[in-house]
N, C-alpha and C positions, 0 to 999 in steps of 0.2 A: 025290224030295226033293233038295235041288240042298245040294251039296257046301258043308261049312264054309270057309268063306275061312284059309289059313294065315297064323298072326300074322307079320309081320315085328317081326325086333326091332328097334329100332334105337339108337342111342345121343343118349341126351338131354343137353344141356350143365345143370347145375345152377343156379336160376337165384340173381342177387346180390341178398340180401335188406342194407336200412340204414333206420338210425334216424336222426334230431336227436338227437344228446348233448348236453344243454344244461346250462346251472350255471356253478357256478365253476369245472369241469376239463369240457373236452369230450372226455375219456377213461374217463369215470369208468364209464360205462355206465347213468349215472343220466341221465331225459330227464322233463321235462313236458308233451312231447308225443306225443301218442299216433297218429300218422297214420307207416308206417311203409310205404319202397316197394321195391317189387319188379323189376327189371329181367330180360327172359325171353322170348328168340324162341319160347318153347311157350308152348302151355296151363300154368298156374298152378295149386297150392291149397296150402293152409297148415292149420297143424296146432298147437293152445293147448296140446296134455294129450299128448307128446308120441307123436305118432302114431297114438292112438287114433280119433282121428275126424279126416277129413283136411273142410276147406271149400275151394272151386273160387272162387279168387279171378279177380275182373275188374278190367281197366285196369290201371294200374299202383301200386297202394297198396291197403291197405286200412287199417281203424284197429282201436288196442288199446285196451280198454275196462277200466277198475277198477285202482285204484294196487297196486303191488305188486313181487316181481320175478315176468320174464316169462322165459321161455325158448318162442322161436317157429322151428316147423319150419316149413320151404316146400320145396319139389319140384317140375320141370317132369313133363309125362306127356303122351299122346298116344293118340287114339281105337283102337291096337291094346291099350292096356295097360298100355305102358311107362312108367315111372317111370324121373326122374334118381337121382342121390344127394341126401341132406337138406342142407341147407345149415340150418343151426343157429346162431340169435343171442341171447344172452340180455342183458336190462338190467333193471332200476327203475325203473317209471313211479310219478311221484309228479307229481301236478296241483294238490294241498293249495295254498292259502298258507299260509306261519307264522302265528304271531299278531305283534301289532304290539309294538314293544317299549318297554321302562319305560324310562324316563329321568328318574333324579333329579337336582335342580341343587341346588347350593351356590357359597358367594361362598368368597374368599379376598382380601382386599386388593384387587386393582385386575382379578383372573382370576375367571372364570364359570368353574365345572366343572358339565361333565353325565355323569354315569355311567351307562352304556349297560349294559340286562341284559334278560335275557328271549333272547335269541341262542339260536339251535337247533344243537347239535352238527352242525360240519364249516359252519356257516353264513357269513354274516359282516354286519357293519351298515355303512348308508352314510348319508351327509349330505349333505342340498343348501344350499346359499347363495343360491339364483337362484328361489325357488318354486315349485323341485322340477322346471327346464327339465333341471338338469345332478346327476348323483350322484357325489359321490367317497368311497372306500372309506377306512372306519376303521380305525385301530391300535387295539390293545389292549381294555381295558373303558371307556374312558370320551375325554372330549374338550374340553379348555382353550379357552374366548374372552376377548380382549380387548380396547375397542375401542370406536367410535361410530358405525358405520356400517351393521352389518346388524340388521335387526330381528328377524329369525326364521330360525328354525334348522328343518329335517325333519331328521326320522329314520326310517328302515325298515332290514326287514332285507330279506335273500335268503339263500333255504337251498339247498343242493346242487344242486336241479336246478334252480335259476334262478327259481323263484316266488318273489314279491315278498310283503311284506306290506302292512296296513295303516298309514297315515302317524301317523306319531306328530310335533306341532308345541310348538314351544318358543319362547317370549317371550323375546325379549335386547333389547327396549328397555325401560328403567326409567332415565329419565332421573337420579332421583333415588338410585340406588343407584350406588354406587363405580366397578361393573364397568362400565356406560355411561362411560369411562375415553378422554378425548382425551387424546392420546401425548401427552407433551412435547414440546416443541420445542428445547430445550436437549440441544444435545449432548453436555454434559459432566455432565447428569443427567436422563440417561434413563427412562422411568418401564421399571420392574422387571416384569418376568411371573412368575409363581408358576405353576413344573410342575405342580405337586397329584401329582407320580409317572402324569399324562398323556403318551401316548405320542406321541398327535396333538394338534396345538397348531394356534389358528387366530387371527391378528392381523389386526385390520380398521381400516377409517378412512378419513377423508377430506382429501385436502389440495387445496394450491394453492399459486399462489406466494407466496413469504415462510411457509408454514406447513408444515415439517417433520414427520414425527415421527421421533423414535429410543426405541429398544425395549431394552432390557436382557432376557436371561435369562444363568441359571448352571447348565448341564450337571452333574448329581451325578455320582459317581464312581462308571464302570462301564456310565456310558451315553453314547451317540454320537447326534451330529444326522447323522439318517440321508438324510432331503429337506429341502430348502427352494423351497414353487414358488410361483408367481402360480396361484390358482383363482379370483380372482375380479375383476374389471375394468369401470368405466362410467364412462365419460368420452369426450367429444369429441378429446378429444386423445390420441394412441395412443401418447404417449411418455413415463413417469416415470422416475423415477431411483432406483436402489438403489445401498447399499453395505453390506459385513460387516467386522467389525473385532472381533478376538478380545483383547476388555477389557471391563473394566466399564462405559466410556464410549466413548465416537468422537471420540478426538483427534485420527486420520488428516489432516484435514483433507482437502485433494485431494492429498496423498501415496497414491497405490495401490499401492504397494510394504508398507506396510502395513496393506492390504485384505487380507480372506481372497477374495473376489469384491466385484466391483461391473461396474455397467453400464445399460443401459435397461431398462424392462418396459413389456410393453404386451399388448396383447391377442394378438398374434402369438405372445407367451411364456409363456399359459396352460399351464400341466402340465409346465412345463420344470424339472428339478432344477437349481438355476444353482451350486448346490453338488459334483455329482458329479464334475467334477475337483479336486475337493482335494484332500489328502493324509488319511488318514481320521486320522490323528493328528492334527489341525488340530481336527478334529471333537471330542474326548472332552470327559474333563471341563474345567472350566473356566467362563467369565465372557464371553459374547459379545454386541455391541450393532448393531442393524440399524439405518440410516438410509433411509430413503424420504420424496421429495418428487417433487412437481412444480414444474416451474419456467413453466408456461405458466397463463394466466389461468382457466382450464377446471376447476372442481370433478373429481377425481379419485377416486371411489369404490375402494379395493381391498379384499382378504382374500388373505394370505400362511398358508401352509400349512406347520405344520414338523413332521417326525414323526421321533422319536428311536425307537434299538434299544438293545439290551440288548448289553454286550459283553463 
C-alpha cells in the first residue's frame, strides 16, 4: 500500500469579497443588487449561515438571493486542505420597490401646491419636468408651481437602496383655473407667488421678445432661499436673461449694483445655483422679485427652481 502523500501547508492570501452599495449613501451597506464578486488567485467558496456549510464558488461573482440583512463569508483553500482566513461582509439587500406616492393638490391665488406623502423612512421623492427624461430631488413634504408652460408634473420616490417606484402624474394645465398664471410683465407689479410653507418652489413659462415676466415672492422669517437654478430649458436660442433684486418690485432698471445676481441662462446653466455666491444674509427674510426674458425672436420655454431652508 503506497504511502500517504504528506500535506503541505501553505499559506493562502484571503480572497477580497464587494458589493454595489447603492441608494442614496453608497456607504450605507444597503444595495439592490444582489450579484456580489470575488477576487482570488485560489480556489474559492463562500458561506450564508456563517460557516456552517461552506459552497465552492466559480468565476468570479456569485449572487445573493432574498431581501434582507446578509452577512457573507468567503475563503480561498487548495486540494491539500488549506484554508485562508474568512474575510466577512455584511449589508441589506432590498430589491422591493416602494409604493408610488399620494400627491394631493390645492390652488392658492396664482400657486399650485402638491403635497407629497407616502415617502418611506430614510427615502426621498423626486420630480420630473421633461416626461420623466430628467429627475430632480424634493425639499420637504410637498411642492409650489406657477406658471404656463408645463403640463405635467411625475412624481416617484427612491428608498434607501435606490429602487424606484411607481409613477405617480399630475395635471398642471387648466387653462381655466388661476394657477395657469402668465407672469406679468410689469415690473413694478409683479405677479406674487404664495410659499404655501413649500420648501421647493418651481416657476415656469414662456417668453420672447418684448414679453417679460417678473415674479415676486416674500421669504417668511426664519427661512432662507437656499438655490436658485435653471432645470428646465427649450428653445432654439440658448441665451435668456435673468436678474434678482431684493424688493417687492424690479426698479433696478439696468443698475446691477442693485441686483442680488443677474446674467444669462441657457441650457449650459441647467443645475447651476446662480445664487451661491451671495451673502446668506442677502438670502432671509424679506420681499424678492425675479426678472427673466428673452430678447431674441425664439419662444423660450423655462422652469426656475427655488428651494428654501429653515434657519
Amino acid at each position: 500500500m503506497p504511502p500517504t502523500p504528506e500535506r503541505v501547508v501553505r499559506f493562502l492570501p484571503k480572497p477580497v469579497l464587494s458589493f454595489t452599495d447603492t441608494g442614496l449613501s453608497v456607504t450605507d451597506g444597503t444595495t439592490r443588487i444582489g450579484a456580489w464578486s470575488v477576487n482570488s488567485p485560489e480556489n474559492w467558496e463562500f458561506s450564508f449561515d456563517r460557516g456552517a456549510t461552506w459552497i465552492r464558488g466559480q468565476g468570479d461573482s456569485f449572487d445573493v438571493q432574498g431581501d434582507g440583512a446578509k452577512t457573507i463569508w468567503v475563503r480561498a483553500f487548495d486540494n491539500m486542505g488549506n484554508t485562508s482566513e474568512i474575510e466577512m461582509v455584511s449589508c441589506v439587500l432590498d430589491t422591493m420597490p416602494p409604493a408610488a406616492v399620494q400627491a394631493a393638490v390645492a390652488s392658492q391665488d396664482q400657486t399650485r401646491l402638491v403635497r407629497v406623502s407616502g415617502v418611506e423612512d430614510q427615502g426621498q421623492w423626486e420630480y420630473s419636468l421633461d416626461d420623466t427624461r430628467t429627475w430632480l430631488t424634493g425639499t420637504g413634504d410637498s411642492l409650489a408651481l406657477m406658471g404656463n408652460a408645463l403640463t405635467v408634473l411625475w412624481l416617484r420616490q427612491v428608498d434607501l437602496a435606490g429602487n424606484r417606484s411607481p409613477l405617480e402624474r399630475v395635471n398642471l394645465w387648466e387653462p381655466d383655473s388661476s394657477t395657469w398664471h402668465e407672469a406679468s410683465g410689469s415690473a413694478l407689479q409683479p405677479s406674487v407667488l404664495s410659499l404655501q410653507q413649500a420648501k421647493t418652489v418651481v416657476l415656469h413659462g414662456s417668453v420672447v421678445k418684448g414679453d417679460a415676466d417678473y415674479i415676486r415672492w416674500d421669504i417668511p422669517v426664519g427661512q432662507r432661499l437656499q438655490s436658485m437654478r435653471l432645470v428646465h430649458y427649450v428653445s432654439s436660442d440658448r441665451i435668456a436673461f435673468y436678474a434678482l433684486q431684493r424688493a417687492a418690485f424690479f426698479d433696478a432698471g439696468y443698475d446691477v449694483n442693485r441686483m442680488l445676481v443677474y446674467g444669462h441662462m441657457g441650457p449650459q446653466d441647467l443645475n447651476r445655483n446662480v445664487i451661491q455666491d451671495v451673502a446668506p444674509s442677502q438670502l432671509t427674510a424679506g420681499s424678492m422679485t425675479l426678472w427673466f426674458q428673452q430678447t431674441g425672436l425664439q419662444a423660450t420655454e423655462y422652469a426656475i427652481e427655488l428651494v428654501f431652508e429653515t434657519v
